[in-house]
C-alpha positions in Angstrom: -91.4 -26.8 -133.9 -88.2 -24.9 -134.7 -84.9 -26.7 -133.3 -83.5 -26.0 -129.9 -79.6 -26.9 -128.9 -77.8 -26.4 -125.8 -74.3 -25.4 -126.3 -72.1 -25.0 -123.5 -70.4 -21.5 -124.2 -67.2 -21.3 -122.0 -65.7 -18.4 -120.5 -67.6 -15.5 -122.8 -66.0 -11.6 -122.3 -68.9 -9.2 -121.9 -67.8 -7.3 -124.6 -68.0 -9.9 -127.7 -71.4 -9.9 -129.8 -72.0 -12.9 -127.7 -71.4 -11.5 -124.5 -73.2 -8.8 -125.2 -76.4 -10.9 -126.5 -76.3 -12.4 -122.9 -76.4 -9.4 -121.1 -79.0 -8.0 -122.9 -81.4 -11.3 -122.5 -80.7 -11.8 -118.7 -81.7 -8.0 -118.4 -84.6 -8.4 -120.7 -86.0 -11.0 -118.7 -88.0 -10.2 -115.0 -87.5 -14.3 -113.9 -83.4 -13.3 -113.6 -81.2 -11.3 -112.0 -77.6 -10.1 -111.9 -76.4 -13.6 -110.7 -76.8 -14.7 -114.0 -74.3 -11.8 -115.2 -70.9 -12.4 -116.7 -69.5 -9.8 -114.6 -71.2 -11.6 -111.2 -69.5 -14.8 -112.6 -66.1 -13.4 -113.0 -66.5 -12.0 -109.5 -67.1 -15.4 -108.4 -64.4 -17.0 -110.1 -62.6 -14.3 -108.1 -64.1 -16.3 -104.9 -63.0 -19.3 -106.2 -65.9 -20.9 -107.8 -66.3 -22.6 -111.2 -68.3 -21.4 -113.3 -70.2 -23.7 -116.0 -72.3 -21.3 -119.0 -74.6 -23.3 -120.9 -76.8 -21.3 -123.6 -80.0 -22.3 -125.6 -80.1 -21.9 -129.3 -83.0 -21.5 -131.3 -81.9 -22.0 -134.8 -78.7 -20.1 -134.4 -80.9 -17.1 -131.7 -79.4 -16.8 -128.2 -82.8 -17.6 -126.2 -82.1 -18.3 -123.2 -79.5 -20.6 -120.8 -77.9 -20.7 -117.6 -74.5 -20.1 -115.3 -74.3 -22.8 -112.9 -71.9 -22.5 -110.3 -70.5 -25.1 -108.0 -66.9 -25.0 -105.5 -63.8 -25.9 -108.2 -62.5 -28.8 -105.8 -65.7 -30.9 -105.1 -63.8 -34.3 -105.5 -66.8 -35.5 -108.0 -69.6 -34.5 -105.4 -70.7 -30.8 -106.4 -73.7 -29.6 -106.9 -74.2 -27.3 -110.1 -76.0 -23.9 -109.0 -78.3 -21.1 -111.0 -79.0 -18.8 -108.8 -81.5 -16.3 -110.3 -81.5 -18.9 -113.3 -81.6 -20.4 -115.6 -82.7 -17.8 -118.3 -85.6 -19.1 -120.0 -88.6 -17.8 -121.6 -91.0 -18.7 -118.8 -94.2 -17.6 -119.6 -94.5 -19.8 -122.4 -95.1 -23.3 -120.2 -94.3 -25.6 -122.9 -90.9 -24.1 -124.5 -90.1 -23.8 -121.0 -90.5 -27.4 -120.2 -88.3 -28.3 -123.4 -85.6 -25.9 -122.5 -85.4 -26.8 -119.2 -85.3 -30.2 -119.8 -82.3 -30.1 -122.4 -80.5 -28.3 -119.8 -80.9 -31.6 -117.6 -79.9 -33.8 -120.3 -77.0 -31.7 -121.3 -75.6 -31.5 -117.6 -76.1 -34.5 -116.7 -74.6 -36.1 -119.9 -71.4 -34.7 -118.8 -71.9 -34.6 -115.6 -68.6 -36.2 -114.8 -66.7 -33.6 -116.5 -68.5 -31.1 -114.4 -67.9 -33.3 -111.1 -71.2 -32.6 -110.3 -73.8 -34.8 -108.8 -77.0 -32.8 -109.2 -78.0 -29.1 -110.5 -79.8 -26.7 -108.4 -81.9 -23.4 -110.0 -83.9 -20.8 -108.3 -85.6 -18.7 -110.9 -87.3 -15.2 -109.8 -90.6 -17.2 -110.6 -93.4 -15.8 -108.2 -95.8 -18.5 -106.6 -97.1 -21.3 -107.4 -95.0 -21.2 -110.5 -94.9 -22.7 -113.7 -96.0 -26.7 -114.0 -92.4 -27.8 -114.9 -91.3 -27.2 -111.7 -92.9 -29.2 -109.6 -91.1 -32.0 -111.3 -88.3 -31.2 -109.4 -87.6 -31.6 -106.1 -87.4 -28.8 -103.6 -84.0 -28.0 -102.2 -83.2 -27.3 -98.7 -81.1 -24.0 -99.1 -81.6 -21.0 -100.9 -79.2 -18.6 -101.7 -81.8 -15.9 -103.1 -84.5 -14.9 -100.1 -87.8 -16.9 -101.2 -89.6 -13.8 -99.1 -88.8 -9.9 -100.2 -90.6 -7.0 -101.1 -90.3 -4.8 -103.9 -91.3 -1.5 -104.3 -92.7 -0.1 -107.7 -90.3 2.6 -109.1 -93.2 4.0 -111.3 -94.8 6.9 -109.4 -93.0 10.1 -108.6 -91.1 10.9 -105.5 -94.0 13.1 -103.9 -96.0 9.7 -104.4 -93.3 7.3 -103.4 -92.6 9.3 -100.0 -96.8 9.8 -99.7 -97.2 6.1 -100.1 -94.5 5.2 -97.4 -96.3 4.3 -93.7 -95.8 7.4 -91.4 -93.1 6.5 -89.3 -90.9 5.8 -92.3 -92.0 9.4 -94.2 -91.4 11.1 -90.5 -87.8 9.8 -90.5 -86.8 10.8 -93.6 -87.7 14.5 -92.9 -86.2 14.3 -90.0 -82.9 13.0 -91.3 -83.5 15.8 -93.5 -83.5 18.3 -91.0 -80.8 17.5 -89.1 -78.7 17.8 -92.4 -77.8 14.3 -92.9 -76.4 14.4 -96.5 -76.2 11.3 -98.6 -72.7 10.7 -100.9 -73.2 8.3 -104.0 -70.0 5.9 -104.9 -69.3 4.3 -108.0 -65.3 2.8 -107.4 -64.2 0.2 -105.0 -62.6 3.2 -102.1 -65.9 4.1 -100.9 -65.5 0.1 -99.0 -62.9 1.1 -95.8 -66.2 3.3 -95.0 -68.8 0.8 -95.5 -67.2 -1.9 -93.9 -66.3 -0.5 -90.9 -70.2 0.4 -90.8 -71.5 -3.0 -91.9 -69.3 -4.9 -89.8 -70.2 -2.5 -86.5 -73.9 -3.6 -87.5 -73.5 -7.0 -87.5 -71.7 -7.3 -84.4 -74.3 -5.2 -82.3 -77.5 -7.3 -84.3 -75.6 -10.8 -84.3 -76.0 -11.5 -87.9 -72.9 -12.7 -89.9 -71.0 -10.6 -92.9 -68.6 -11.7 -95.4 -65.0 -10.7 -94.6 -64.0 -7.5 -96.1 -61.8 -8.5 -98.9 -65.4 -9.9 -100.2 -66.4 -6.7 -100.5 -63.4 -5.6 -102.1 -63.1 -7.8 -104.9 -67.0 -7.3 -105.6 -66.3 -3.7 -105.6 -64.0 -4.1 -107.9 -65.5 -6.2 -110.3 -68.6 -4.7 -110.3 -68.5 -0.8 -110.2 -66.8 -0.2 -113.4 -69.3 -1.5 -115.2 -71.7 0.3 -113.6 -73.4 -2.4 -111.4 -72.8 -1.9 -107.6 -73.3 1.4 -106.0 -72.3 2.1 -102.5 -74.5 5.6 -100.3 -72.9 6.2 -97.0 -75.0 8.8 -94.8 -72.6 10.9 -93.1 -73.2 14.2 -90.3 -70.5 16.8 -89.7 -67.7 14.9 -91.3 -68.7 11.5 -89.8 -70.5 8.4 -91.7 -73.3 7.1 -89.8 -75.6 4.6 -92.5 -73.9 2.4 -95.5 -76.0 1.0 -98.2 -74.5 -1.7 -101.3 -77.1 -1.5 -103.9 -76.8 -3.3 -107.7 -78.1 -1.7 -110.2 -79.3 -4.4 -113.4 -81.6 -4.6 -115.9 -84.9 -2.8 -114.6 -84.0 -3.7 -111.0 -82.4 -2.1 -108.3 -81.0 -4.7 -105.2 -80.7 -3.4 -101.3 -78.0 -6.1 -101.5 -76.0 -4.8 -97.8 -76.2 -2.2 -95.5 -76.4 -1.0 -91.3 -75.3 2.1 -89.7 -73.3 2.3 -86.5 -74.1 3.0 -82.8 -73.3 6.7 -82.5 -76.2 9.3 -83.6 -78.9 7.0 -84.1 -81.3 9.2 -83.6 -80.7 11.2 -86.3 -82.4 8.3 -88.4 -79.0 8.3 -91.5 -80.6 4.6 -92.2 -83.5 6.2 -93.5 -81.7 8.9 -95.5 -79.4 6.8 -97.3 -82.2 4.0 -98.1 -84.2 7.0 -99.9 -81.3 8.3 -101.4 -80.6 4.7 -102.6 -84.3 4.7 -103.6 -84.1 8.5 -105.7 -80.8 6.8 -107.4 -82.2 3.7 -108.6 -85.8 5.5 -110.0 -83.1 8.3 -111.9 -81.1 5.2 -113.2 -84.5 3.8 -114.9 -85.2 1.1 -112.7 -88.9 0.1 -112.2 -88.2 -2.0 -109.6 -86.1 -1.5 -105.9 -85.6 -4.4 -104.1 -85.1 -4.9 -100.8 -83.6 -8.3 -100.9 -85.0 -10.2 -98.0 -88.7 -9.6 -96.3 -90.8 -11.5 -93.5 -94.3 -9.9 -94.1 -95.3 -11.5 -90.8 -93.6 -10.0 -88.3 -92.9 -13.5 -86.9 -90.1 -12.8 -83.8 -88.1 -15.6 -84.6 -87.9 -15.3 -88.5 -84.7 -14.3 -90.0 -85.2 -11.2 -91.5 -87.8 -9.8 -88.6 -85.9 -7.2 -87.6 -84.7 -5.9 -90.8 -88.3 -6.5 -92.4 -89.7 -3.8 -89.7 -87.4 -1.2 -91.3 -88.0 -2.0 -95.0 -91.4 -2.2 -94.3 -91.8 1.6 -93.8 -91.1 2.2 -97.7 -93.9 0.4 -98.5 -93.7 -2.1 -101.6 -95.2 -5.1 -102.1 -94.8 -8.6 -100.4 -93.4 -11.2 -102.9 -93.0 -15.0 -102.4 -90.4 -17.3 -105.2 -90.8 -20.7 -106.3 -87.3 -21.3 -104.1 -84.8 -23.6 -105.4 -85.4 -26.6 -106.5 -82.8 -29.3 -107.4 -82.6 -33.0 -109.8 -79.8 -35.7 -108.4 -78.0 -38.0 -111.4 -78.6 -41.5 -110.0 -75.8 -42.7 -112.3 -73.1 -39.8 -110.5 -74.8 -40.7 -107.1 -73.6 -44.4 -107.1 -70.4 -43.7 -108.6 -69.9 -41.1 -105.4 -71.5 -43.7 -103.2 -69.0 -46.4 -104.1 -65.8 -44.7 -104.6 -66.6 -43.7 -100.8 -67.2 -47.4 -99.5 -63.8 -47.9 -101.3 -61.8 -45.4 -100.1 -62.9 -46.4 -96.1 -61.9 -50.0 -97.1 -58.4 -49.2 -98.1 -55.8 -50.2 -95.7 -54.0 -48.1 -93.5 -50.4 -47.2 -94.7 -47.5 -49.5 -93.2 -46.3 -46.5 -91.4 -49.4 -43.9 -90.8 -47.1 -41.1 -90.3 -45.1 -41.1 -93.8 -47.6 -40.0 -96.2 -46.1 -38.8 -99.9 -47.0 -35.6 -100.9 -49.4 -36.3 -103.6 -51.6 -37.8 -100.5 -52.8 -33.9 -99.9 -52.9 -33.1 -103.4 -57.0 -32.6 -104.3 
């Protein structure tokens, strides 16, 4: 068996041969996504999060790796996370296994350096999943939806629209008819507009958004290269329906949208979703998804009320693996005792003359 090596890679610009090798395997591959990107990274690094890049070397051949990311002051307690990761070649079990497992031994070699206590990964790995994972416990958050639907790019338009359920077909061409007209965006000044829609959406649903300069900053990272596209329905000179979709690989990601409470009925949600749709089939993706789906119905799930929307596309239902974490026992007790330490330690002579380093992290 050839030999494999984990290297840990650093900060890599997207533009080097390296950086470039990346790109091209977390696109190749259908178990990632654009969380394992260079540019997503350096837009989280943006958000304050450290970024760790570890890569697996076949012989000297990029084949695979992962960026973990955890919060830069976690005072020896983080936890090390690969969302849409790590990139490995996952339908072959056993090189899998191996890879997987040197990324454990590396990160948890130095996993004081990393101030990390366990690692986390959530793969795009469709039930039951590979054998390797169910070595590992599952985690009780995940930050990718276990439960979406996708919706095969492949036919033509005329099928896409034919294959839709009724009600979803009927509000397009009604959209239509009322001239709603859909406007593309490719820089970061499309997001006063879509904000302002989003964050009208959320407050009439009750479901939380990120505050805008979020948006901003992803904006800006992102639509220069190409990534993140923003479609804001509008009617006689007013915006109505805003739609945040990332374009990556072969994939296409509903990642935000809403529309606001005036002309509802003139159905802009559904035109900018299938002009979202028409963008991302032109753009070569096979797949569009729409990034959080309850095939149930069930009236207390999460995503129920968005699902009955999305459901109107059609698409197919899709269930993930989820994330699933490993704890260092060694880190734990470190974390454990410096903890019982610091509770023992005697109050100050006077409690209300602290030196400054006492609030330095």
């Amino acid at each position: 068996m050839s030999q494999l090596q984990v290297v840990q890679l650093g900060t890599v610009d997207p533009g080097s041969v390296l950086g470039e090798n990346w790109e091209t395997l977390v696109k190749g591959n259908p178990h990632a996504g654009f969380m394992q990107s260079l540019h997503w990274a350096e837009f989280k690094r943006k958000q304050g999060l450290a970024s760790i890049h570890l890569g697996l070397f076949e012989e000297e051949r990029l084949i695979g790796g992962g960026l973990f990311y955890t919060a830069a002051n976690n005072k020896g307690a983080g936890i090390l996370i690969a969302p849409e990761g790590p990139v490995l070649p996952w339908r072959d079990q056993l090189k899998s296994r191996q890879c997987l497992n040197l990324l454990q031994e590396a990160i948890e070699k130095n996993a004081g350096d990393y101030k990390a206590m366990a690692m986390r990964f959530e793969p795009r790995l469709e039930m039951p999943g590979p054998n390797c994972i169910q070595a590992y416990g599952r985690a009780p958050v995940d930050l990718v939806p276990r439960d979406t639907l996708y919706l095969d790019l492949g036919p033509s338009e005329d099928e896409l629209l034919a294959a839709m359920k009724t009600k979803g077909r009927y509000n397009i061409r009604l959209s239509q008819k009322h001239s709603v007209a859909v406007q593309e965006f490719d820089t970061p000044e499309a997001i006063n507009h879509f904000y302002k829609i989003i964050a009208e959406a959320a407050s009439r649903d009750h479901f939380s958004v990120e505050p805008k300069q979020f948006f901003v900053e992803l904006a800006q990272t992102l639509c220069p290269q190409n990534i993140c596209r923003i479609f804001l329905a509008g009617h006689e000179g007013q915006f109505l329906a805003a739609a945040m979709v990332i374009i990556y690989g072969n994939r296409a990601t509903y990642l935000y949208g809403g529309i606001c409470n005036e002309k509802r009925n003139l159905m802009a949600g559904y035109a900018v979703q299938w002009a979202a749709i028409q963008s991302a089939k032109k753009a070569g993706c096979e797949i569009y998804d729409f990034y959080g789906y309850d095939k149930f119905g069930l009236p207390g799930h999460a995503y129920a009320r968005f699902s009955r929307f999305k459901g109107q596309f059609g698409g197919r239902a899709v269930r993930f693996v989820g994330a699933h974490e490993h704890f260092f026992v060694d880190r734990l007790a470190d974390i454990v005792i410096r903890a019982v330490n610091e509770v023992a330690l005697p109050a100050p002579v006077n409690a209300n003359v602290l030196s400054v380093s006492s609030f330095v992290p």
